[in-house]
C-alpha positions in Angstrom: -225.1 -46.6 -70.9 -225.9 -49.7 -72.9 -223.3 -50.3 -75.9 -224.2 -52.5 -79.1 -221.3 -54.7 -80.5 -221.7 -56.4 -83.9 -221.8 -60.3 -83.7 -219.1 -60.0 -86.1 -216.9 -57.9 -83.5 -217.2 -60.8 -80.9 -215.0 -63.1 -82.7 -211.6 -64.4 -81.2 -212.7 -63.0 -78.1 -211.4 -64.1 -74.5 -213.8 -65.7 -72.5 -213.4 -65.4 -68.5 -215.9 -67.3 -65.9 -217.3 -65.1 -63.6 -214.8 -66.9 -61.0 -211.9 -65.8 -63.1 -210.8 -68.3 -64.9 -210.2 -68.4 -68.3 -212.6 -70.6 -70.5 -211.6 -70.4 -74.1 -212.2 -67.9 -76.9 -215.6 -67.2 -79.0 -215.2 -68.9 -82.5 -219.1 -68.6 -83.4 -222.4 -67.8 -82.0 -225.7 -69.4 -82.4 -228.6 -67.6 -84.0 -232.2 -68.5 -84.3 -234.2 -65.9 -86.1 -233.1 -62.2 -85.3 -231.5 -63.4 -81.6 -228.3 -65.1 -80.3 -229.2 -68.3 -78.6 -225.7 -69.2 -77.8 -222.1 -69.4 -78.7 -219.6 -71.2 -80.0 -216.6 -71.7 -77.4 -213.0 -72.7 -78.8 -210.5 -74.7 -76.2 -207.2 -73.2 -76.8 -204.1 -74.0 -74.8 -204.0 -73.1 -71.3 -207.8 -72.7 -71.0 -209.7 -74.8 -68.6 -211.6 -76.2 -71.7 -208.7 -77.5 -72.5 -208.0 -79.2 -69.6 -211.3 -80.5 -68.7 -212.7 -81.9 -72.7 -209.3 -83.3 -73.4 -209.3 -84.2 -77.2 -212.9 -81.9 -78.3 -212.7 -79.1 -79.3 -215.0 -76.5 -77.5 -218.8 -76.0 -76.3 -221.4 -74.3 -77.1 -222.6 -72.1 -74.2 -226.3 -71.1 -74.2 -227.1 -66.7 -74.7 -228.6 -67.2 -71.0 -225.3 -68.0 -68.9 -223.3 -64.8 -70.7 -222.9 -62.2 -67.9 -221.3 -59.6 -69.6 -219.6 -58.2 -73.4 -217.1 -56.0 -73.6 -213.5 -56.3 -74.3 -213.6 -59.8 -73.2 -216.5 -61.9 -72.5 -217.7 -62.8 -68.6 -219.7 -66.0 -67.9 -221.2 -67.8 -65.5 -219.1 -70.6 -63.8 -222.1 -73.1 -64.3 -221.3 -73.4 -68.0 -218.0 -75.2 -67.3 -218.7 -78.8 -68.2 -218.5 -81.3 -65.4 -215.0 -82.0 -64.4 -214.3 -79.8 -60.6 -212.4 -76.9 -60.9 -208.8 -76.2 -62.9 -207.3 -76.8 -59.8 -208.4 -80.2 -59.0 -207.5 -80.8 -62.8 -204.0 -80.0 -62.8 -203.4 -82.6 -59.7 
């Protein structure tokens, strides 16, 4: 069954690539018209935003690469800016 979340309920959310790792949390989404075209992503400590952007402080990741809403957010690895993996940036 398909559940609707308010926008507003998306706020401070985790957000999870569909690889696992954990990307930042949602400080705003995008919206043109009546329809989310993307969302704000905050780099908090720990996340691989963080480690990969250095000094700025999130993204914004387009509606199209969200797999999946719920308690936490799921989405797709290809979002991640350039910069390898959280492994290779921790060596």
């Amino acid at each position: 069954m398909l559940k609707m979340k308010k926008v507003s309920e998306t706020y401070e959310l985790k957000v999870f690539t569909d690889a696992g790792d954990y990307f930042g949390d949602i400080e705003d989404s995008v919206v043109h018209g009546n329809k989310v075209s993307g969302w704000k992503i905050k780099a908090t400590k720990a996340s691989y935003l963080s480690k990969v952007l250095g000094s700025a402080k999130g993204v914004i990741v387009p509606h199209q690469l969200v797999r999946a809403v719920g308690d936490i957010f799921i989405i797709s690895k290809s979002a991640a800016p350039a910069g390898g993996s959280p492994e290779e940036s921790e060596q």
